[in-house]
PDB file of N, CA, C, O and CB in Angstrom:
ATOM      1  N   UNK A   1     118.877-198.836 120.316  1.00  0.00           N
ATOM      2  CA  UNK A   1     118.194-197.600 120.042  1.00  0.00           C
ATOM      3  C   UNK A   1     117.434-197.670 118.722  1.00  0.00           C
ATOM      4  O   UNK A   1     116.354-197.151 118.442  1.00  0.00           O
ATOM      5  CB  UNK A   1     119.180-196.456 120.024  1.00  0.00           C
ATOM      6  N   UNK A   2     118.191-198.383 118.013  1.00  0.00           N
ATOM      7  CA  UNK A   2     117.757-198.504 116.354  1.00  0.00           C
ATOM      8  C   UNK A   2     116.487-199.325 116.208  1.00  0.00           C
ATOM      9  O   UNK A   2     115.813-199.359 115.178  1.00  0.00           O
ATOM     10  CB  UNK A   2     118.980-199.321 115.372  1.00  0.00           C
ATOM     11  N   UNK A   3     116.124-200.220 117.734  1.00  0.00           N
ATOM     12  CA  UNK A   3     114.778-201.025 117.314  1.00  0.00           C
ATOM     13  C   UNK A   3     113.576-199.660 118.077  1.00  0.00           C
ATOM     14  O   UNK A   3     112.492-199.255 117.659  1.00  0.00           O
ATOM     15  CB  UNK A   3     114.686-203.113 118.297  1.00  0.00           C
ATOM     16  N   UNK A   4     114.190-199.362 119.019  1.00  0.00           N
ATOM     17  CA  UNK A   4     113.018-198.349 119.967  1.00  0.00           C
ATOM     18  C   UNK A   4     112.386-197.425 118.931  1.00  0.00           C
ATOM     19  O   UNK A   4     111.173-197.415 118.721  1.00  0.00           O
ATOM     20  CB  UNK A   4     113.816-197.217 121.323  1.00  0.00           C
ATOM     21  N   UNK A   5     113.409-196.521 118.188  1.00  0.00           N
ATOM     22  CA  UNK A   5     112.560-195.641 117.038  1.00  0.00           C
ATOM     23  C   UNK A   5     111.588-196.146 116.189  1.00  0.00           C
ATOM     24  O   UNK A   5     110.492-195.634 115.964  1.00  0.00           O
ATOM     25  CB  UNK A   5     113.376-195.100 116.096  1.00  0.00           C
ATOM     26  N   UNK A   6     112.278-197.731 115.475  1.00  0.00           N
ATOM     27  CA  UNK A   6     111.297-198.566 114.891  1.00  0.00           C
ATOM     28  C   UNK A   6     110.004-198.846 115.069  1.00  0.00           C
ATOM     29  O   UNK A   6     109.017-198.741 114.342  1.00  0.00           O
ATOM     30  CB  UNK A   6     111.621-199.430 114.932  1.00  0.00           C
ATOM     31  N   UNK A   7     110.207-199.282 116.346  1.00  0.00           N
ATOM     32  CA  UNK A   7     108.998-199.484 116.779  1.00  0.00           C
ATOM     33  C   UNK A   7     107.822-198.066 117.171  1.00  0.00           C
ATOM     34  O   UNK A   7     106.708-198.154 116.654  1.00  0.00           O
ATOM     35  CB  UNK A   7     109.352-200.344 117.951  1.00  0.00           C
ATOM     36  N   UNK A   8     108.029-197.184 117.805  1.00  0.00           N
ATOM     37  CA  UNK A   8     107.255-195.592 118.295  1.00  0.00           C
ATOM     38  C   UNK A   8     107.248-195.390 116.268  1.00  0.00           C
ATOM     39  O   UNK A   8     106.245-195.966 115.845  1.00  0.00           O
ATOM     40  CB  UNK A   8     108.758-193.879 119.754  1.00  0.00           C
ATOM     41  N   UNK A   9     107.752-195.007 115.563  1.00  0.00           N
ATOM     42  CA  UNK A   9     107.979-194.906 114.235  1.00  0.00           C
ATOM     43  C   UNK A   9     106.577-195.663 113.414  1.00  0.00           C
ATOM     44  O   UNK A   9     105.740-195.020 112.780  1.00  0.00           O
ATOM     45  CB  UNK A   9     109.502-195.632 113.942  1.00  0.00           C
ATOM     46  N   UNK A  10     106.564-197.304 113.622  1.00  0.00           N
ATOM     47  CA  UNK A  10     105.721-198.085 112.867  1.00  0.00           C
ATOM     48  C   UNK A  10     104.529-197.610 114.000  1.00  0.00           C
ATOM     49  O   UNK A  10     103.494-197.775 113.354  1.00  0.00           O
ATOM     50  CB  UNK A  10     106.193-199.867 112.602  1.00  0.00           C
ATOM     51  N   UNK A  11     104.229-197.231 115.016  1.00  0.00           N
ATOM     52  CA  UNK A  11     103.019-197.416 115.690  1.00  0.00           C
ATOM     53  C   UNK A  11     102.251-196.446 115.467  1.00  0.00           C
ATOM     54  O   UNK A  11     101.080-196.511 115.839  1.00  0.00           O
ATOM     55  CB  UNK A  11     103.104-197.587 116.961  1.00  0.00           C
ATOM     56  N   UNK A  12     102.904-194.960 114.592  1.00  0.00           N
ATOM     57  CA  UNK A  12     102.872-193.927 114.793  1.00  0.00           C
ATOM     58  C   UNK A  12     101.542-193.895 113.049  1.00  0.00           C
ATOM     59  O   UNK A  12     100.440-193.355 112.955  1.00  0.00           O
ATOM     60  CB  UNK A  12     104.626-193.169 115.051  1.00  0.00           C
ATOM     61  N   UNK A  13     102.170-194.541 112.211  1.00  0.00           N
ATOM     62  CA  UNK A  13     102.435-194.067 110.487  1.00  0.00           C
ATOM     63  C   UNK A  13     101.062-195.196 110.154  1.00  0.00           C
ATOM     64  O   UNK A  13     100.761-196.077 110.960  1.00  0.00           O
ATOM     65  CB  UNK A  13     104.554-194.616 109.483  1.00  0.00           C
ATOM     66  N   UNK A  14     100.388-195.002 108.950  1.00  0.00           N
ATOM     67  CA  UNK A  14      99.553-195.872 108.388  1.00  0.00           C
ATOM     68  C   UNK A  14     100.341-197.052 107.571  1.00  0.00           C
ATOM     69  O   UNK A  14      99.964-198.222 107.507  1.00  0.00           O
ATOM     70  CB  UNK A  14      98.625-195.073 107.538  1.00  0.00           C
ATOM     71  N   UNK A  15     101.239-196.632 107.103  1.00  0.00           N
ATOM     72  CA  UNK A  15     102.139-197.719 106.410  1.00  0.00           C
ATOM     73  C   UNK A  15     103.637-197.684 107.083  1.00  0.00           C
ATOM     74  O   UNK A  15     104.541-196.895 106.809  1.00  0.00           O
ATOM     75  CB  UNK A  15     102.253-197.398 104.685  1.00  0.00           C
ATOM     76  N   UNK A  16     103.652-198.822 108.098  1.00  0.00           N
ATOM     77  CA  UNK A  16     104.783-199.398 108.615  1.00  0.00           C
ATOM     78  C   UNK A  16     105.820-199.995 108.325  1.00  0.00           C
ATOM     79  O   UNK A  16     106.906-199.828 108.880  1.00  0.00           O
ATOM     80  CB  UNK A  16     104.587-199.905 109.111  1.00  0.00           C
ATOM     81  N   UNK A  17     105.497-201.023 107.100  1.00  0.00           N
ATOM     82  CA  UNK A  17     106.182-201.371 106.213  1.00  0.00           C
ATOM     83  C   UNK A  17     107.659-200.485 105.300  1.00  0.00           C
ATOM     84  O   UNK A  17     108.595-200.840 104.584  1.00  0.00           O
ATOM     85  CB  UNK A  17     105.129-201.649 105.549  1.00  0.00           C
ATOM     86  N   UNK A  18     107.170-199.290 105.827  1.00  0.00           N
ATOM     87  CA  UNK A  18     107.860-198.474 104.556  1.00  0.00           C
ATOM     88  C   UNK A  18     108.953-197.814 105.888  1.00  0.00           C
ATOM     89  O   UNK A  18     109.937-197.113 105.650  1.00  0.00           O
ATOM     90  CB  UNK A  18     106.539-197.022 103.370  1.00  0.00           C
ATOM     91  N   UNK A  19     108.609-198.134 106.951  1.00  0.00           N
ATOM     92  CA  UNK A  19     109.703-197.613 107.607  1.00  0.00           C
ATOM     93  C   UNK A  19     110.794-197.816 107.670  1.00  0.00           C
ATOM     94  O   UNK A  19     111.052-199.014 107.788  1.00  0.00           O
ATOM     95  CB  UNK A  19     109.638-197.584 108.408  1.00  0.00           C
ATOM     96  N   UNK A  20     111.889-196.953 107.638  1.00  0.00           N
ATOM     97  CA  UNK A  20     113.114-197.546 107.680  1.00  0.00           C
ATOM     98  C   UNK A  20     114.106-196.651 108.705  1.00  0.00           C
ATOM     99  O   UNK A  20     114.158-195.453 108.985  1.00  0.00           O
ATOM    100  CB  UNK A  20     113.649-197.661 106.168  1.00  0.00           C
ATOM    101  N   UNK A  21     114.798-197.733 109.083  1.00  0.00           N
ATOM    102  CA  UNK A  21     115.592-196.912 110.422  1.00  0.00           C
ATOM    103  C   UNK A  21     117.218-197.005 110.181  1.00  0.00           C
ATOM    104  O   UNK A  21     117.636-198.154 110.327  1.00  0.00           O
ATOM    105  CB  UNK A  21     115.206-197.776 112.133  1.00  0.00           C
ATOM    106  N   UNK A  22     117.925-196.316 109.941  1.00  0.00           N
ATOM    107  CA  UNK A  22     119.629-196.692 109.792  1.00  0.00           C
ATOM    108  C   UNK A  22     120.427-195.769 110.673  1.00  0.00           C
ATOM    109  O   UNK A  22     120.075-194.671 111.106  1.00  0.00           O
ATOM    110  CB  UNK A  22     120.278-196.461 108.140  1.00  0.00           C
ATOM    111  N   UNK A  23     121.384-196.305 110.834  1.00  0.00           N
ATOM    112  CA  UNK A  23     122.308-195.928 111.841  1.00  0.00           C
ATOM    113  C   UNK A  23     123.667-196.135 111.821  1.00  0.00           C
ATOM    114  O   UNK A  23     124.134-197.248 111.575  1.00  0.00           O
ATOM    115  CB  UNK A  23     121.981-196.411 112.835  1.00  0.00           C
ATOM    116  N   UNK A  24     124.338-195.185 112.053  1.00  0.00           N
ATOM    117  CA  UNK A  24     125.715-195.157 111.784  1.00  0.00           C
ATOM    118  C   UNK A  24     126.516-194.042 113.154  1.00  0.00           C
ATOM    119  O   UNK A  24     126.101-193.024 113.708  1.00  0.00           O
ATOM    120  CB  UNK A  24     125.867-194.520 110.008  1.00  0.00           C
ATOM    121  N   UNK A  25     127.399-194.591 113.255  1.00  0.00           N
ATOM    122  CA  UNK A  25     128.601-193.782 113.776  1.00  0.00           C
ATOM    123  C   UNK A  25     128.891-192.703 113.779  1.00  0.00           C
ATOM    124  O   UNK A  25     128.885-192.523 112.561  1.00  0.00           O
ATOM    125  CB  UNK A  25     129.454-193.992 113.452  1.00  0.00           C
ATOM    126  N   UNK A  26     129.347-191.124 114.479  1.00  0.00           N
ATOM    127  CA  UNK A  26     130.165-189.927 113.582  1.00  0.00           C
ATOM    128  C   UNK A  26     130.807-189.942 115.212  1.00  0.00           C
ATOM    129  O   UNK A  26     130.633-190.747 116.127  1.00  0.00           O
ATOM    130  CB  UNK A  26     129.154-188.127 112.646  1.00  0.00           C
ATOM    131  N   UNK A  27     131.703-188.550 115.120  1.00  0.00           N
ATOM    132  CA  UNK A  27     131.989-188.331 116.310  1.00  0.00           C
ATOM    133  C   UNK A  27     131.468-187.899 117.024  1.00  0.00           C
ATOM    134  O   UNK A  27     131.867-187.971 118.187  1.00  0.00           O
ATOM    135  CB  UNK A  27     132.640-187.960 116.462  1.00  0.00           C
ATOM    136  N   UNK A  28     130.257-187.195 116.681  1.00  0.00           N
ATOM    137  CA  UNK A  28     129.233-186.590 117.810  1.00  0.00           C
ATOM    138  C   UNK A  28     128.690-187.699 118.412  1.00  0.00           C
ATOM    139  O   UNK A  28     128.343-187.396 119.553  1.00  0.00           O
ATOM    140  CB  UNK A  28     128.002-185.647 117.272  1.00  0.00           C
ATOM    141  N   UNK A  29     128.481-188.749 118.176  1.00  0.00           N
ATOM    142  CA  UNK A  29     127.640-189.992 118.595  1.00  0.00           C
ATOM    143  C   UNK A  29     127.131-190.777 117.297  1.00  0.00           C
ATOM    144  O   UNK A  29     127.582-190.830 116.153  1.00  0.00           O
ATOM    145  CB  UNK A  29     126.305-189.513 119.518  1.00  0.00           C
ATOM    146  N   UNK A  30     125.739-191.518 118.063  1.00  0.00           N
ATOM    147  CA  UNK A  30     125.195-192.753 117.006  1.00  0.00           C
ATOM    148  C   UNK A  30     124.156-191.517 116.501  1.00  0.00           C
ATOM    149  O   UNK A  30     123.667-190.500 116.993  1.00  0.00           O
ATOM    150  CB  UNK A  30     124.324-194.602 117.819  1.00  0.00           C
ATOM    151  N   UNK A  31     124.128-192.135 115.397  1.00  0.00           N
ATOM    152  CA  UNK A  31     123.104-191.035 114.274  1.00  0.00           C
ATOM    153  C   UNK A  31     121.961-192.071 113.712  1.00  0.00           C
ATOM    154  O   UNK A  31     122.257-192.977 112.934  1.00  0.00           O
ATOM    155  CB  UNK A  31     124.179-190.262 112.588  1.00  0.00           C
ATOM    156  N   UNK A  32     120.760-191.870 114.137  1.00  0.00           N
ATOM    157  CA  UNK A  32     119.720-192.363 113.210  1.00  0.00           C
ATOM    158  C   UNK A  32     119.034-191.869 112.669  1.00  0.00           C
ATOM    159  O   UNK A  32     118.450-190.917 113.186  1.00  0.00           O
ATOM    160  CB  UNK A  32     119.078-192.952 113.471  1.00  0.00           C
ATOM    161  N   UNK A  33     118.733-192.290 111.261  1.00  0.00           N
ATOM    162  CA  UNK A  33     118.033-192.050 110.451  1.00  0.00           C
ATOM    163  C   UNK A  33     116.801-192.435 110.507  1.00  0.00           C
ATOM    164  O   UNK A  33     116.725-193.536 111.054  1.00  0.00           O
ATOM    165  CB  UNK A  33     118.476-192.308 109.632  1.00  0.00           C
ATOM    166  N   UNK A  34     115.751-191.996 110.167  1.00  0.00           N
ATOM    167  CA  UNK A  34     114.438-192.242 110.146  1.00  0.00           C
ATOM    168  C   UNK A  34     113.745-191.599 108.772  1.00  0.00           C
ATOM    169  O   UNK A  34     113.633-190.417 108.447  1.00  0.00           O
ATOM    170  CB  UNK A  34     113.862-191.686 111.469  1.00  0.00           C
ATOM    171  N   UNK A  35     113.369-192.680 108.161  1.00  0.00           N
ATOM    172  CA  UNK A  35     112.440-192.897 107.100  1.00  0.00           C
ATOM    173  C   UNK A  35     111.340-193.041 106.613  1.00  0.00           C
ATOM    174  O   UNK A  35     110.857-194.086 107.052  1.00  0.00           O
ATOM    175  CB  UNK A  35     112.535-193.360 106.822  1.00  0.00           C
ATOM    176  N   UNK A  36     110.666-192.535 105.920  1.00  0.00           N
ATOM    177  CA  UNK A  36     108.878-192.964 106.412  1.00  0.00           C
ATOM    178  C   UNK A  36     108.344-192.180 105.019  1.00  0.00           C
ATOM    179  O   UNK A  36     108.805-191.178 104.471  1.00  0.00           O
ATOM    180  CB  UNK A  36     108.028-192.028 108.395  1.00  0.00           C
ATOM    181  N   UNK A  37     107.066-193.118 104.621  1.00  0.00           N
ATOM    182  CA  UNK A  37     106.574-192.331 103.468  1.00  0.00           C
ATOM    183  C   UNK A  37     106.278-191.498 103.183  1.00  0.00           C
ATOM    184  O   UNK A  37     105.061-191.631 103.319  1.00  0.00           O
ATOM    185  CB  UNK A  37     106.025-192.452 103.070  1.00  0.00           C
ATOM    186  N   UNK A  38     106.456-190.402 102.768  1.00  0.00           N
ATOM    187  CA  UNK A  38     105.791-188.954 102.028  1.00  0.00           C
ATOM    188  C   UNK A  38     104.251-188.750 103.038  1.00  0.00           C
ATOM    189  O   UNK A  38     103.980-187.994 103.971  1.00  0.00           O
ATOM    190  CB  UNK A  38     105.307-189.296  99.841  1.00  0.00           C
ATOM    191  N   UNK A  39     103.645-189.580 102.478  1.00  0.00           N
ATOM    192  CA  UNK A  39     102.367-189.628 103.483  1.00  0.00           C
ATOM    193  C   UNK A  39     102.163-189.497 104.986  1.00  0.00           C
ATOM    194  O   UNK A  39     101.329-188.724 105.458  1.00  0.00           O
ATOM    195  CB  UNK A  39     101.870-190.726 103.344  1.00  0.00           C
ATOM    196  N   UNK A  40     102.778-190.106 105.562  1.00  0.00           N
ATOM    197  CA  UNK A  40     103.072-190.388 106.955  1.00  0.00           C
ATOM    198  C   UNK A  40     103.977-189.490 107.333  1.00  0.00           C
ATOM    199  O   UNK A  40     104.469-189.932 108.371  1.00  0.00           O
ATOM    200  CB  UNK A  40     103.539-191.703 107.241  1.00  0.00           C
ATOM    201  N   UNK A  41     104.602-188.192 106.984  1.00  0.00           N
ATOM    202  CA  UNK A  41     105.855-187.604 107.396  1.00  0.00           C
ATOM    203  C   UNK A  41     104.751-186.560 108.263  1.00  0.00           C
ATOM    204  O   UNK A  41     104.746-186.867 109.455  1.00  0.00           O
ATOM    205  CB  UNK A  41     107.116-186.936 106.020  1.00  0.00           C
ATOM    206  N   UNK A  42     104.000-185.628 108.002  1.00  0.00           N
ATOM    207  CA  UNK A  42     103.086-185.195 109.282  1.00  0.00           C
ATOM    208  C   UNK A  42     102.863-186.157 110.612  1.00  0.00           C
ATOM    209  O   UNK A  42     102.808-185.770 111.780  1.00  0.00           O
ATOM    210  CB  UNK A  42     101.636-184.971 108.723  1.00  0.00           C
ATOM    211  N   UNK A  43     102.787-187.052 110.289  1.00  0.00           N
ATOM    212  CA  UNK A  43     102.111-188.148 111.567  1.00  0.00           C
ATOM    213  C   UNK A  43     103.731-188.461 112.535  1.00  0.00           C
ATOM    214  O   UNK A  43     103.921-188.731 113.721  1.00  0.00           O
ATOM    215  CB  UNK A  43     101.237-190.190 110.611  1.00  0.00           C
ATOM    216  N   UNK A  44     104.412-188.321 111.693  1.00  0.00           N
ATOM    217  CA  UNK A  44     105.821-188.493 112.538  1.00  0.00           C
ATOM    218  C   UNK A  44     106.292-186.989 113.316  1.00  0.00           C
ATOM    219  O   UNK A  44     106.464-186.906 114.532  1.00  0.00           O
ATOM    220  CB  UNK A  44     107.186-188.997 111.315  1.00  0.00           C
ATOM    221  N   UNK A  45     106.424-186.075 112.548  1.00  0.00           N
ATOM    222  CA  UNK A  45     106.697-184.791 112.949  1.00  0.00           C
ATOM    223  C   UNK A  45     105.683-183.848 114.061  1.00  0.00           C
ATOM    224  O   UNK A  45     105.996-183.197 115.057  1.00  0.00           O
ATOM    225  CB  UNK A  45     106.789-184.158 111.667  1.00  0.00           C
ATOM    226  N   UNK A  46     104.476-184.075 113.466  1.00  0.00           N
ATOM    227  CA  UNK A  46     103.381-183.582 114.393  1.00  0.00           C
ATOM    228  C   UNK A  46     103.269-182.282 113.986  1.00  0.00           C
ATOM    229  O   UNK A  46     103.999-181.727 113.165  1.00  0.00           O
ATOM    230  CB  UNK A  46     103.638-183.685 115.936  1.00  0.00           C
ATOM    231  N   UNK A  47     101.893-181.570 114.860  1.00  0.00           N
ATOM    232  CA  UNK A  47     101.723-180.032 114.481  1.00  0.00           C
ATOM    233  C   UNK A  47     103.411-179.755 115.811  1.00  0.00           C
ATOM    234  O   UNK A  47     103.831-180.150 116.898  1.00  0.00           O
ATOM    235  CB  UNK A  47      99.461-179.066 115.089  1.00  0.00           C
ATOM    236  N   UNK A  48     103.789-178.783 114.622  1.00  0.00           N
ATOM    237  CA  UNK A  48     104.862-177.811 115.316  1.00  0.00           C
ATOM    238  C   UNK A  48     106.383-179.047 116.018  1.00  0.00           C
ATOM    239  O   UNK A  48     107.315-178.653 116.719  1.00  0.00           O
ATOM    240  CB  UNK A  48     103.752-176.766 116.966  1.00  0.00           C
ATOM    241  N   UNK A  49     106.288-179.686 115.805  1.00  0.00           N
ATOM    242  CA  UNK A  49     106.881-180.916 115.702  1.00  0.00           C
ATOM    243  C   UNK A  49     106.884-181.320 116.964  1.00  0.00           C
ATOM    244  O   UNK A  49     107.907-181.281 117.647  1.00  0.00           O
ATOM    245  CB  UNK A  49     108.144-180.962 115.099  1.00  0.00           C
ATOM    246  N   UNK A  50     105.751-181.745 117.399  1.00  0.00           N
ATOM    247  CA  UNK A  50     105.766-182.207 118.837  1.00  0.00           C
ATOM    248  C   UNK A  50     105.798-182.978 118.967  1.00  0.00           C
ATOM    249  O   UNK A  50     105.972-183.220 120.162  1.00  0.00           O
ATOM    250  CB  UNK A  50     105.147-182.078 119.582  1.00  0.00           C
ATOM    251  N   UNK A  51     105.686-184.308 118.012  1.00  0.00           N
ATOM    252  CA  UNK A  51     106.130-185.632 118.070  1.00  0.00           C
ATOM    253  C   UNK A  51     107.315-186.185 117.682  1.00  0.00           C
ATOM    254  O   UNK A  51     107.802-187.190 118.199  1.00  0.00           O
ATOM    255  CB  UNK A  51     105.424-186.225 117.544  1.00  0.00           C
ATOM    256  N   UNK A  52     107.814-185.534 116.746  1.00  0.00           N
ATOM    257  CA  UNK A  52     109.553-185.563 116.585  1.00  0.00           C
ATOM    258  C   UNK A  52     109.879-185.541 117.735  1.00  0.00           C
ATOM    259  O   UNK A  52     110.302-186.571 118.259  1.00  0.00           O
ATOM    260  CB  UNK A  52     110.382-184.397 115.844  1.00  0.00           C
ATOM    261  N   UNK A  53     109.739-184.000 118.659  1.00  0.00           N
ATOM    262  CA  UNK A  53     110.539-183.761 119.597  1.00  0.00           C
ATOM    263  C   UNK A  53     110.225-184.775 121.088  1.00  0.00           C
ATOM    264  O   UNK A  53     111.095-184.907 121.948  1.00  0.00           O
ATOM    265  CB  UNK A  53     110.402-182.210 119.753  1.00  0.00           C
ATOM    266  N   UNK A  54     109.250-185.238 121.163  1.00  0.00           N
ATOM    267  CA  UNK A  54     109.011-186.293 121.754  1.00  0.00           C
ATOM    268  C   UNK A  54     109.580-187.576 121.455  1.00  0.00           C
ATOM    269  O   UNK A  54     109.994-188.281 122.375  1.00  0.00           O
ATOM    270  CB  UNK A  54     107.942-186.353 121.722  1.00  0.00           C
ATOM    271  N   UNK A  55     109.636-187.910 120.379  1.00  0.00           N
ATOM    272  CA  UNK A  55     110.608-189.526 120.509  1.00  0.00           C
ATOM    273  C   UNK A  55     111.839-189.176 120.581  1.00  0.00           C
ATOM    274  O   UNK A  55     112.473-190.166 120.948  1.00  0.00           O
ATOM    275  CB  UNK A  55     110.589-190.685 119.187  1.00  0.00           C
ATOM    276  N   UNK A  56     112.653-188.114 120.395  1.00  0.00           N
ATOM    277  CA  UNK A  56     113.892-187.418 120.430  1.00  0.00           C
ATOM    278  C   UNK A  56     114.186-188.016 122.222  1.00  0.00           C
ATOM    279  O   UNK A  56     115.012-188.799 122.690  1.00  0.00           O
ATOM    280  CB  UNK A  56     113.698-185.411 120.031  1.00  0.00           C
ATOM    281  N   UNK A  57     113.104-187.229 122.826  1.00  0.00           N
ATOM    282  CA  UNK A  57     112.851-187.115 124.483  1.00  0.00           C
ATOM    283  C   UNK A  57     113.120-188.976 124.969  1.00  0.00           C
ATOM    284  O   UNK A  57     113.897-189.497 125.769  1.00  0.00           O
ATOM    285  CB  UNK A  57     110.733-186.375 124.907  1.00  0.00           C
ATOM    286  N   UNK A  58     112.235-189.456 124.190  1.00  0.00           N
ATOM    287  CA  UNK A  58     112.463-190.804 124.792  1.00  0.00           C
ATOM    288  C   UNK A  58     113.868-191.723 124.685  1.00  0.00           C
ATOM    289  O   UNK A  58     114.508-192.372 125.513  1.00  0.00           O
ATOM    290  CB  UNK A  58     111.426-191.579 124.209  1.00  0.00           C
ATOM    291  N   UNK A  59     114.040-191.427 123.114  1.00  0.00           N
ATOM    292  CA  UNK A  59     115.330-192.392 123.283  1.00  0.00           C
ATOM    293  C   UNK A  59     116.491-191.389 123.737  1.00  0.00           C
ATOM    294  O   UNK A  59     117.510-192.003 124.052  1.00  0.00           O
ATOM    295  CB  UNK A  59     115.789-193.256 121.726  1.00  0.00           C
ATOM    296  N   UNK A  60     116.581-190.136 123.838  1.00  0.00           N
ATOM    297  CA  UNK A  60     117.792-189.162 124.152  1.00  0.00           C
ATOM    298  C   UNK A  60     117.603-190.008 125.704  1.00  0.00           C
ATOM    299  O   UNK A  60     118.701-190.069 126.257  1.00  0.00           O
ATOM    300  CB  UNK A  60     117.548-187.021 123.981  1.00  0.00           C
ATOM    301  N   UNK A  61     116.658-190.569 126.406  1.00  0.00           N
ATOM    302  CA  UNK A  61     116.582-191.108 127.764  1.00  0.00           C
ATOM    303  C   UNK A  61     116.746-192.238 128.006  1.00  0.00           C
ATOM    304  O   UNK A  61     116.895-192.538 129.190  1.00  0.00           O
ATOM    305  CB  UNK A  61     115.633-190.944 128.302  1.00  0.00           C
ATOM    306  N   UNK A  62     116.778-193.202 127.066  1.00  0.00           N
ATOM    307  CA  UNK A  62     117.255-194.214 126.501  1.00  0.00           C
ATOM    308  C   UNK A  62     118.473-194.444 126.919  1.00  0.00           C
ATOM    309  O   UNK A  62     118.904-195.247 127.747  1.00  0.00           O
ATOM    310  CB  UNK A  62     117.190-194.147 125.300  1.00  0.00           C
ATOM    311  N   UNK A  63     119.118-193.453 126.092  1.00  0.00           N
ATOM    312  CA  UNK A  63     120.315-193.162 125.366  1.00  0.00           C
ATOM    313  C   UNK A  63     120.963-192.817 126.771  1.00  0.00           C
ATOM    314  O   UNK A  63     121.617-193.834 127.001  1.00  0.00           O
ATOM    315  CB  UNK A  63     120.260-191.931 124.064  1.00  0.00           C
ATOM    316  N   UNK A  64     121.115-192.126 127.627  1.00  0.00           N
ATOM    317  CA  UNK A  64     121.657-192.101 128.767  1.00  0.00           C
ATOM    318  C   UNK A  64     121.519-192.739 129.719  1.00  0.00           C
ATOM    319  O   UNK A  64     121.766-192.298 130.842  1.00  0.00           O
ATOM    320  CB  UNK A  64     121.602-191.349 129.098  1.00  0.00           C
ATOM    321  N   UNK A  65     121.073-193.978 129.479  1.00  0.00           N
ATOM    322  CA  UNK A  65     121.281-194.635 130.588  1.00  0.00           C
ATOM    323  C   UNK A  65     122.276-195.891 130.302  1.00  0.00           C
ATOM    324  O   UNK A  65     122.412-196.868 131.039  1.00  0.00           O
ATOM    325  CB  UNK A  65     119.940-195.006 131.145  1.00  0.00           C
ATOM    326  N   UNK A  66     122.951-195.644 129.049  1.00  0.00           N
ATOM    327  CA  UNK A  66     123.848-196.167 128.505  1.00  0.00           C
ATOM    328  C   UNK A  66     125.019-195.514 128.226  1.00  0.00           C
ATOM    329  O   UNK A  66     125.768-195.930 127.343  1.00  0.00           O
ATOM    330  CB  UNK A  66     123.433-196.592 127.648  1.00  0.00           C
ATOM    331  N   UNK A  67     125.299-194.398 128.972  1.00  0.00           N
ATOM    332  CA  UNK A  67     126.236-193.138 128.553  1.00  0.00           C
ATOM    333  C   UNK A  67     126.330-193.044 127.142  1.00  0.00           C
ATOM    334  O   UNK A  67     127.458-193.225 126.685  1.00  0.00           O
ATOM    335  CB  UNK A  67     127.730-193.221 129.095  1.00  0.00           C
ATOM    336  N   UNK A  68     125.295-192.774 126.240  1.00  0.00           N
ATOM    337  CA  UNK A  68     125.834-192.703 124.759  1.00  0.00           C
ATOM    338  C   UNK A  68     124.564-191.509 124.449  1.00  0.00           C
ATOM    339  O   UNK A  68     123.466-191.230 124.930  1.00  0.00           O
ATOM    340  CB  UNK A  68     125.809-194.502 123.657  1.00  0.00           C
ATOM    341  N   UNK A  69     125.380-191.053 123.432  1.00  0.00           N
ATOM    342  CA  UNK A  69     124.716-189.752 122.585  1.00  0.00           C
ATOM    343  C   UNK A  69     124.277-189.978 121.531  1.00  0.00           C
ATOM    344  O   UNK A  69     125.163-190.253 120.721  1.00  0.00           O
ATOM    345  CB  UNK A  69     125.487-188.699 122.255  1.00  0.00           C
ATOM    346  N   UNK A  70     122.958-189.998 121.006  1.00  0.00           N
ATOM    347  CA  UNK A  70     122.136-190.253 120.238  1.00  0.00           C
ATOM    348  C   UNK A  70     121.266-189.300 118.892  1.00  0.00           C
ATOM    349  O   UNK A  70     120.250-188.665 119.176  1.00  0.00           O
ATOM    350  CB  UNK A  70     121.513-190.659 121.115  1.00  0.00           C
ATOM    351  N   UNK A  71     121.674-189.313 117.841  1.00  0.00           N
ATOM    352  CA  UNK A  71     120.903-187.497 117.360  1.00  0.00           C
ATOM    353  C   UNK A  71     120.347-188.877 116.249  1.00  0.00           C
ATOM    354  O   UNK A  71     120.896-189.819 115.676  1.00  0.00           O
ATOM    355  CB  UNK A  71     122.329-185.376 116.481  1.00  0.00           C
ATOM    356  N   UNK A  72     118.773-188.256 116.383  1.00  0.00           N
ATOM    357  CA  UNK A  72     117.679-188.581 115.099  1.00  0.00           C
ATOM    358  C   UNK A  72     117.751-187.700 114.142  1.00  0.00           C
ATOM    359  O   UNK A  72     117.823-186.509 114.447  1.00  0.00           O
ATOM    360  CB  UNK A  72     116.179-188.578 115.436  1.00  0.00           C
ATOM    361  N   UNK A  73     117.748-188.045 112.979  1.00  0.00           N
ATOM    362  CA  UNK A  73     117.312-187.179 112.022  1.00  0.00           C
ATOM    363  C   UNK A  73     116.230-188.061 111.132  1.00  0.00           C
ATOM    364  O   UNK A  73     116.272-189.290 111.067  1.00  0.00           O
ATOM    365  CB  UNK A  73     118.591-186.589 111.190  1.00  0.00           C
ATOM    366  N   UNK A  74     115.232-187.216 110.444  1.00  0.00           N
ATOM    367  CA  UNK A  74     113.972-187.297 110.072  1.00  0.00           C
ATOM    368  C   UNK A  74     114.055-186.736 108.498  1.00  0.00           C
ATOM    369  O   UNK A  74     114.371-185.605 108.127  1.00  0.00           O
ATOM    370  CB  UNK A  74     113.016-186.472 111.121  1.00  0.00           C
ATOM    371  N   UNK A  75     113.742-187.670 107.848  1.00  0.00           N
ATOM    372  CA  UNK A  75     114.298-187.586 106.603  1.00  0.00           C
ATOM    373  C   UNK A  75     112.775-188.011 105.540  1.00  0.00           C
ATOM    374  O   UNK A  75     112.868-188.042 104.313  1.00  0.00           O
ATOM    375  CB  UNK A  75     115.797-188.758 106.535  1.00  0.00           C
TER     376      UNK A  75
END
């Protein structure tokens, strides 16, 4: 899951480089983090956050076809 965001993430932003993706454990599920420059944080989120909620859409679909629960957060 942690490369799929990476990648939609770097394709998305003018500076790719600066992306960063981490991931960890809780009991709700796997938690990723998503990182991205000051600059690029519109281009990830979108007007009204329709692109957040869209890569949410993809790997949450991902994510079930592996029975596992997945929450992004956008940082």
């Amino acid at each position: 899951m942690k490369e799929l965001v990476e990648v939609i993430a770097k394709s998305l932003v003018d500076l790719p480089d600066k992306v960063v993706v981490t991931e960890h454990e809780t009991e709700k599920g796997l938690v990723l983090e998503l990182k991205v420059d000051p600059t690029d944080m519109g281009k990830v989120i979108g007007k009204q956050g329709r692109i957040a909620k869209a890569i949410r859409s993809v790997v949450k679909a991902a994510a079930s076809r592996e029975d596992k629960k997945v929450i992004i957060e956008i940082e």
